[in-house]
C-alpha positions in Angstrom: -19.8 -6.6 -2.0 -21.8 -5.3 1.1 -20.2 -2.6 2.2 -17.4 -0.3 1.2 -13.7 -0.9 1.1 -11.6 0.9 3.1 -8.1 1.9 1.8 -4.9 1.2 3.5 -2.7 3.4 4.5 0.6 2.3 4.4 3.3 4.3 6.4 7.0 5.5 4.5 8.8 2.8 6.6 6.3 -0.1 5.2 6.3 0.8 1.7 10.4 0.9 2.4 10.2 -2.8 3.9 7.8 -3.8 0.9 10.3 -2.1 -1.4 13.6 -3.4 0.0 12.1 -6.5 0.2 11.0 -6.7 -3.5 15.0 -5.7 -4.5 16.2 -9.0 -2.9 18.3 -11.2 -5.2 15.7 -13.7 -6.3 12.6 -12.4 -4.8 9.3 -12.2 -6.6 7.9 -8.5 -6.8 4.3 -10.7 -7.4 4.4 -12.9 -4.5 5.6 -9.7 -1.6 2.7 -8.2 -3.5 0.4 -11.0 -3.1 2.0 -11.6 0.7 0.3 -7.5 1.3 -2.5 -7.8 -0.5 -1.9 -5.2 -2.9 -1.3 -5.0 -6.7 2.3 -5.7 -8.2 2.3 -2.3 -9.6 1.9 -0.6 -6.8 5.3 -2.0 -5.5 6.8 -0.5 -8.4 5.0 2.6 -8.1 6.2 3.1 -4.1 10.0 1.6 -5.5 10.1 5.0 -8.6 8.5 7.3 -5.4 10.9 6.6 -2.4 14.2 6.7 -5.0 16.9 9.2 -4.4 16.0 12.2 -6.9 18.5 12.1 -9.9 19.2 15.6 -10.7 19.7 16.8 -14.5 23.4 17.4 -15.4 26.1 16.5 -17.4 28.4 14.1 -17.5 32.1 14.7 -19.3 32.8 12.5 -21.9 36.4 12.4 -23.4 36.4 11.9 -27.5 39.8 10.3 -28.7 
């Protein structure tokens, strides 16, 4: 390399478009990844950081 990589800064909406994208029926997580230039995992990461927060509770369950 000659010469250091800059990182990209991807704005909410982007990473939402990447990530909506990725949820298609059928599409390929890898190849929106490879479209962006970044990893697969990243994807996944942005997809568990823009979900809606699940808050802790319980759920009523009948027994009979």
């Amino acid at each position: 390399m000659s010469g250091a990589e800059r990182r990209r800064v991807w704005t909410d909406d982007q990473k939402r478009a990447l990530v909506a994208a990725a949820c298609e029926p059928g599409a390929s997580v890898a190849e929106i990844a490879r479209r962006a230039d970044l990893r697969p995992s990243q994807l996944y990461r942005w997809r568990r950081d823009l979900a809606e927060p699940v808050s802790p509770g319980f759920a009523a369950v009948t027994v009979g």
